[in-house]
C-alpha distance (Angstrom), angle and dihedral (degrees) to the residues before:
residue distance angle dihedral
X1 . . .
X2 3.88 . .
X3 3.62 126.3 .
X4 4.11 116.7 -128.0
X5 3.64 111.1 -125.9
X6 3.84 98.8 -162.5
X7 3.64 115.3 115.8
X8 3.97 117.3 -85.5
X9 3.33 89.9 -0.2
X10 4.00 106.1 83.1
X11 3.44 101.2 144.1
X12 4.02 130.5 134.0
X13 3.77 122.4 -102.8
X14 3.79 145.9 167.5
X15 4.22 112.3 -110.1
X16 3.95 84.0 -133.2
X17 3.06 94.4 53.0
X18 3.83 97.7 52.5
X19 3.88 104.0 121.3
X20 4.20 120.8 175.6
X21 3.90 86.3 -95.8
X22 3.34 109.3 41.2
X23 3.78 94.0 97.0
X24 3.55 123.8 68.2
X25 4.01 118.2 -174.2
X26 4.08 156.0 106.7
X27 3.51 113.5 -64.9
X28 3.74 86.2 -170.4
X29 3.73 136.5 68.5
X30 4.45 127.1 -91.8
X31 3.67 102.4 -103.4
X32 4.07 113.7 -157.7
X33 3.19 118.4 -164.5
X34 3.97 130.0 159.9
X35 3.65 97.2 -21.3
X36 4.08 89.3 -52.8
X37 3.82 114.1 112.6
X38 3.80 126.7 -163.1
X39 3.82 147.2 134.9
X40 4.09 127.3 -82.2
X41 3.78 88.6 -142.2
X42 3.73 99.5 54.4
X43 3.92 110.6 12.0
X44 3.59 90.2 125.4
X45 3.88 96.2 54.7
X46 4.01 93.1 38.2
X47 3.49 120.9 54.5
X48 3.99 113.9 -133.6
X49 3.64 124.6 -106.9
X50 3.68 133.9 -133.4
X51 4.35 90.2 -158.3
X52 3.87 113.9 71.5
X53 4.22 93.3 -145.1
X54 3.89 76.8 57.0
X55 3.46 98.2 58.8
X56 3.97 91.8 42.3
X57 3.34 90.8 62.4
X58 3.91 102.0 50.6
X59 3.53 103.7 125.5
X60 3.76 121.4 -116.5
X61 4.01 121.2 -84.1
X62 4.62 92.6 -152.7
X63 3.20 136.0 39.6
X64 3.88 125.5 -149.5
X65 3.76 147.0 120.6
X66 4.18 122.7 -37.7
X67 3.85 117.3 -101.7
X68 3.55 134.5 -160.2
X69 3.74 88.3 -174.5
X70 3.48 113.3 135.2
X71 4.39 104.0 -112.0
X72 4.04 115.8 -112.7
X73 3.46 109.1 -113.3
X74 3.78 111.6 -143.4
X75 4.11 113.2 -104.1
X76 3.88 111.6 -99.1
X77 3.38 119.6 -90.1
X78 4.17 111.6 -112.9
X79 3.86 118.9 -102.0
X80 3.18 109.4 -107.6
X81 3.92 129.6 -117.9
X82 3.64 115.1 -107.4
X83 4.08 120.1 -175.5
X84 4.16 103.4 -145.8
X85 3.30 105.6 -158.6
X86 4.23 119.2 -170.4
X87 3.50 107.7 -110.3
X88 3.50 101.9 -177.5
X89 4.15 140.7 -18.5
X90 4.00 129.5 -150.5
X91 3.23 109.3 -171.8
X92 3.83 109.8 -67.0
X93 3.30 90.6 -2.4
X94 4.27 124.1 89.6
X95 3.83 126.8 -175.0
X96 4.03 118.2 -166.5
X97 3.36 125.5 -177.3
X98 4.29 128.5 -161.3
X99 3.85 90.4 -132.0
X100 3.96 148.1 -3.8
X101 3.67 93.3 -94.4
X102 3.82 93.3 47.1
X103 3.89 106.1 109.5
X104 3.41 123.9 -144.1
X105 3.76 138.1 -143.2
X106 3.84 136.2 -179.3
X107 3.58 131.7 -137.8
X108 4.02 85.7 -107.9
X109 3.89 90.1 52.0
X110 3.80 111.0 42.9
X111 3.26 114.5 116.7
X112 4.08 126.4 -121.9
X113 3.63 104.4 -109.6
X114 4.17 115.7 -120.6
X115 4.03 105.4 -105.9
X116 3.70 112.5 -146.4
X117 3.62 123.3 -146.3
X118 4.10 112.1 -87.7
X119 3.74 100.6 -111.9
X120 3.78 109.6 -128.8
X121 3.64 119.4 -116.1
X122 4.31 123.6 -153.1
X123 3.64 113.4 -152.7
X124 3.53 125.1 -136.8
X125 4.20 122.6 -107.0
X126 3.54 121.5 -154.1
X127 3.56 122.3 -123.4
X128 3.55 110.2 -124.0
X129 3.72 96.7 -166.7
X130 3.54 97.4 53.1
X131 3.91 112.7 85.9
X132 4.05 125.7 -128.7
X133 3.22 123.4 -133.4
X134 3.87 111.0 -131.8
X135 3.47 120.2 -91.5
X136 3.79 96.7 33.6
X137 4.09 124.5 141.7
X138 3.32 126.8 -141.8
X139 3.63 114.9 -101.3
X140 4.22 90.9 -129.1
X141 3.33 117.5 117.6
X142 3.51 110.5 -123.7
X143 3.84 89.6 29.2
X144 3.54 117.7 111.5
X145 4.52 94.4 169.8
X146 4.21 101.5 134.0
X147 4.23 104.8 -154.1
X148 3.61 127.2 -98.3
X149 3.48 115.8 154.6
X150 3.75 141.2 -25.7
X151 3.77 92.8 -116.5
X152 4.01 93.0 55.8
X153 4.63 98.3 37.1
X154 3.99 108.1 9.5
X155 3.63 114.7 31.8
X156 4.25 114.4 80.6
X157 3.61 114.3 -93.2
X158 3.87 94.5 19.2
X159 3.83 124.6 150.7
X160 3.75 94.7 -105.8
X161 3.65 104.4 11.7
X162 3.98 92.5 123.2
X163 3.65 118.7 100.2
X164 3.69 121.8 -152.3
X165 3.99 107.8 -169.1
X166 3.12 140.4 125.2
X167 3.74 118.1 -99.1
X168 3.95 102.9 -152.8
X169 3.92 125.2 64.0
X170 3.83 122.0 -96.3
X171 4.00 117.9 -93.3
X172 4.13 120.6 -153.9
X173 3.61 113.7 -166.1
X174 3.63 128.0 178.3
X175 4.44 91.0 -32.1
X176 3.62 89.8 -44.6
X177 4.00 115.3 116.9
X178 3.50 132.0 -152.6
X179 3.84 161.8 121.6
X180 3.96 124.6 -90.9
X181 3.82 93.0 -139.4
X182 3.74 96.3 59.5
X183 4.31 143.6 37.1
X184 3.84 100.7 -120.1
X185 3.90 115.2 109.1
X186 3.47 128.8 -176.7
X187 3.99 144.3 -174.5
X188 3.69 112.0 -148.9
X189 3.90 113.7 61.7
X190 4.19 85.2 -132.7
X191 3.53 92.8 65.9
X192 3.91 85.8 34.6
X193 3.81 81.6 69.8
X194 4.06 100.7 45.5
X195 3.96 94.1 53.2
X196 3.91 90.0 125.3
X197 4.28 115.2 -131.7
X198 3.10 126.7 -82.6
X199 3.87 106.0 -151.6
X200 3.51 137.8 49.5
X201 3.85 121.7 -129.8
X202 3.73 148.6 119.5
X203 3.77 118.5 -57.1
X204 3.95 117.4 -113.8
X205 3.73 125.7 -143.3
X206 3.47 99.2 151.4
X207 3.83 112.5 29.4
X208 3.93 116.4 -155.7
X209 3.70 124.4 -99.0
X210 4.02 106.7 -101.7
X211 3.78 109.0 -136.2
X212 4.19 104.8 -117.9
X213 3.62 112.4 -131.6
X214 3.66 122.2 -89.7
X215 4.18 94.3 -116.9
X216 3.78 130.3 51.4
X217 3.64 117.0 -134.9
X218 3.50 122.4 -135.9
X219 3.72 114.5 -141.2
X220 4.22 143.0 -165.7
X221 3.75 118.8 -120.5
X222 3.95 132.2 -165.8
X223 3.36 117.2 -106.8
X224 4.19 119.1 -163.1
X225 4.08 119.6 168.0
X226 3.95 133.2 180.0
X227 3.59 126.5 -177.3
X228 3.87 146.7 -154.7
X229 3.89 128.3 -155.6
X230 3.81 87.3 -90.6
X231 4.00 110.7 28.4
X232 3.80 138.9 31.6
X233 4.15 124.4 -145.8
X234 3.22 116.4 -164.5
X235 4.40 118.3 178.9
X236 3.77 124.4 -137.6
X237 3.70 107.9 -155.6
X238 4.04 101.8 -144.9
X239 3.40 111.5 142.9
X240 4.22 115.0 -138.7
X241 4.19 85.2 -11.6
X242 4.10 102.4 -171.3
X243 3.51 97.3 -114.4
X244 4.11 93.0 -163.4
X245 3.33 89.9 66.3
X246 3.71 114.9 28.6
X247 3.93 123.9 85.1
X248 3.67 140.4 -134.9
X249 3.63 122.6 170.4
X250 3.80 124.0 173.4
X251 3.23 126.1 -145.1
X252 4.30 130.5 -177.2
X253 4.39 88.5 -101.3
X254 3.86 99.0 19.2
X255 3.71 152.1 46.7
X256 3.81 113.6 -152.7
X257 3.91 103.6 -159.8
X258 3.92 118.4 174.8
X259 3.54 113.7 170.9
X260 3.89 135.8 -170.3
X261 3.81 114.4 -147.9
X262 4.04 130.4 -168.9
X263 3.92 111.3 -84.0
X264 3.75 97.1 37.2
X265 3.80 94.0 -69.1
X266 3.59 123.1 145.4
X267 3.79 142.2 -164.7
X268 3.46 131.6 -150.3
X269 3.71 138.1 -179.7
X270 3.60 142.3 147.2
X271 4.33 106.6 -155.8
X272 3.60 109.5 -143.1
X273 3.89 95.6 -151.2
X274 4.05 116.7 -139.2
X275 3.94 86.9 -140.1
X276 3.73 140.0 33.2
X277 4.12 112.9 -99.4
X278 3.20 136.8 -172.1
X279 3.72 115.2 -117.1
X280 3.72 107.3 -177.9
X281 4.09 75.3 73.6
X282 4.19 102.7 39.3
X283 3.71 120.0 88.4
X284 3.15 144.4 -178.2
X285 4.12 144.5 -157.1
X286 3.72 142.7 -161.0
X287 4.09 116.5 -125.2
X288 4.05 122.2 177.9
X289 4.52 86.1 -103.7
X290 3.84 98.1 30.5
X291 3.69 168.7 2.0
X292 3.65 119.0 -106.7
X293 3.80 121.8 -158.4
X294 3.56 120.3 -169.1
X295 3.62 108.8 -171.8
X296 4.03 123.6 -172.3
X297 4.00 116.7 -138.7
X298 3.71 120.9 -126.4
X299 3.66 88.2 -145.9
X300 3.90 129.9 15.2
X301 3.81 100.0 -118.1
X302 3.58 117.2 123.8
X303 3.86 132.4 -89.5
X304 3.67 110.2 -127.6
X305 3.97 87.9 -175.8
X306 3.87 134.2 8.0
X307 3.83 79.5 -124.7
X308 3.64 142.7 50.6
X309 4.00 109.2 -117.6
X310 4.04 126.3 174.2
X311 4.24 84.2 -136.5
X312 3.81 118.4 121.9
X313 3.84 99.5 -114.8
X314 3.77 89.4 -166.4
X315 3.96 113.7 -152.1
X316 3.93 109.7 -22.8
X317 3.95 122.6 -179.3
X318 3.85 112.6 -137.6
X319 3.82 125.7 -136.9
X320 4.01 121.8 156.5
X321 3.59 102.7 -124.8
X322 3.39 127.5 -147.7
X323 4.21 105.4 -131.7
X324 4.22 85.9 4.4
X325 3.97 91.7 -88.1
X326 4.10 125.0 51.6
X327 3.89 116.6 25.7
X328 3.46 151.7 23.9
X329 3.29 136.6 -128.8
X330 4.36 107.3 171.8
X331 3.60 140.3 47.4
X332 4.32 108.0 -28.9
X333 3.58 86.1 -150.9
X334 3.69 121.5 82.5
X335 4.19 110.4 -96.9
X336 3.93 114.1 -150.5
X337 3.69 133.5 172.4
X338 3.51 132.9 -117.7
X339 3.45 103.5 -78.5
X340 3.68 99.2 58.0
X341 3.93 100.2 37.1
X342 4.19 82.4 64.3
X343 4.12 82.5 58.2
X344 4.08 86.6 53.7
């Protein structure tokens, strides 16, 4: 047996038995970008992902025949030319800088850099009881075993019950590639894959159900808006918000939002709206960082706040901005409806 190289593919097959659709994968290259993770080849058919298990299982964009061709690696960028230029020299000492914005520090002056608190990490169990259906990888990183049986990769003392993975999440930083759990960094995402385990363990096909905690925590969520002459958008900051089970129902004066979060967190908020809208035409959608409303004004007058508040605002100058804080792209002059051009 021969093991396809092609990316997302990686599985074993027989060279004759190599038809022109035996191999599904990404002809393209992993693009990272923000957090968000998705292929060159088919980022506008498959959405990115924020969760790197995710993106390993976005399915192929091309079909065609296994290879155990080793993959091109792109040729390395050239270094590029810096001009160092001596800034200063103290006695035997000489600083030189590669431009006039360039700062520099000494040895006496750097700074310590702020250490954040390690988040902790809970490993996965496999649940013995449960049963695997055949062809099923364990969900280690770093592991590529495919299921057989429980005598050959679960049961103790089997053939290939050892697991070799790596037991924290993958980190990408600035093109270099690695794992949180161990020192070895890499550039290309192909060698990204190889770095070998660095724990031993028991494989895990069918991780064990983690008991939720008894209370629900209620939660605060940012809330940003902008608005045109004709519509309002207003952003709900709740990360990876289950959208099968949260609610949002908009009404002509409110917005009832009631969001379920990841680790039994919860948002809720009812949106009393500073203007009437009309919500057979508002929406609203679901991304992987946020809730988007887009509600449509009854009138074209201008929102002074997303909100209605009993605070004098004083004298406030309206523009419609175009992300709520440089720009505009309407009328500079304030629009109002009927009702309070009669009062001008």
């Amino acid at each position: 047996m021969v093991r396809c190289t092609r990316k997302n593919c990686n599985q074993e097959y027989e060279p004759d038995n190599n038809g022109p659709e035996s191999c599904t994968y990404h002809p393209g290259a992993p693009i990272f970008h923000e957090g968000l993770k998705s292929w060159s080849c088919c980022s506008d058919v498959n959405k990115p992902v924020l969760d790197f298990d995710e993106f390993m299982q976005i399915e192929g964009c091309t079909t065609g025949h296994h290879t155990d061709e080793a993959p091109k690696a792109p040729p390395p960028k050239p270094a590029p030319q810096v001009d160092l230029k001596m800034t200063s020299s103290t006695g035997a000492s000489e600083t030189y800088s590669s431009g006039p914005g360039t700062s520099t520090l000494t040895p006496g002056s750097r700074a310590p850099p702020e250490v954040a608190p390690a988040p902790k990490f809970e490993e996965e169990e496999d649940d013995t009881s449960a049963p695997v259906p055949a062809g099923t990888k364990c969900r280690h990183n770093g592991c590529k075993i495919v299921y057989e049986s429980d005598e050959l990769h679960r049961m103790e003392g089997g053939e290939a019950a050892e697991c070799t993975y790596h037991p924290k999440p993958p980190i990408f930083h600035e093109g270099s590639k690695g794992y949180l759990c161990c020192k070895r960094r890499v550039l290309e995402f192909d060698e990204f894959l190889k770095i070998e385990g660095c724990k031993k363990g028991r494989h895990v096909f069918v991780p064990k159900a983690k008991a939720a905690p008894e209370q629900e925590e209620f939660t605060q969520c940012r809330i940003d808006h902008y608005q045109t002459p004709t519509e309002v958008h207003a952003s709900v900051f709740a990360k990876k918000a289950n959208p099968d089970t949260s609610t949002v129902r908009i009404e002509e004066n409110e917005v009832h939002i009631d969001l379920y979060l990841p680790a039994s967190k919860r948002f809720r908020k009812t949106l009393q709206l500073w203007g009437p809208v009309n919500a057979a035409e508002s929406s609203y959608k679901f991304y992987g960082t946020k809730l988007e409303l887009k509600l449509k004004k009854r009138d074209n007058r201008s929102w002074t706040l997303l909100e209605k508040t009993d605070r004098d605002l004083g004298k406030i100058n309206f523009t419609f901005g175009v992300g709520g804080r440089t720009g505009t792209i309407g009328a500079k002059d304030l629009v109002l409806d009927d009702a309070n051009k009669a009062r001008t």
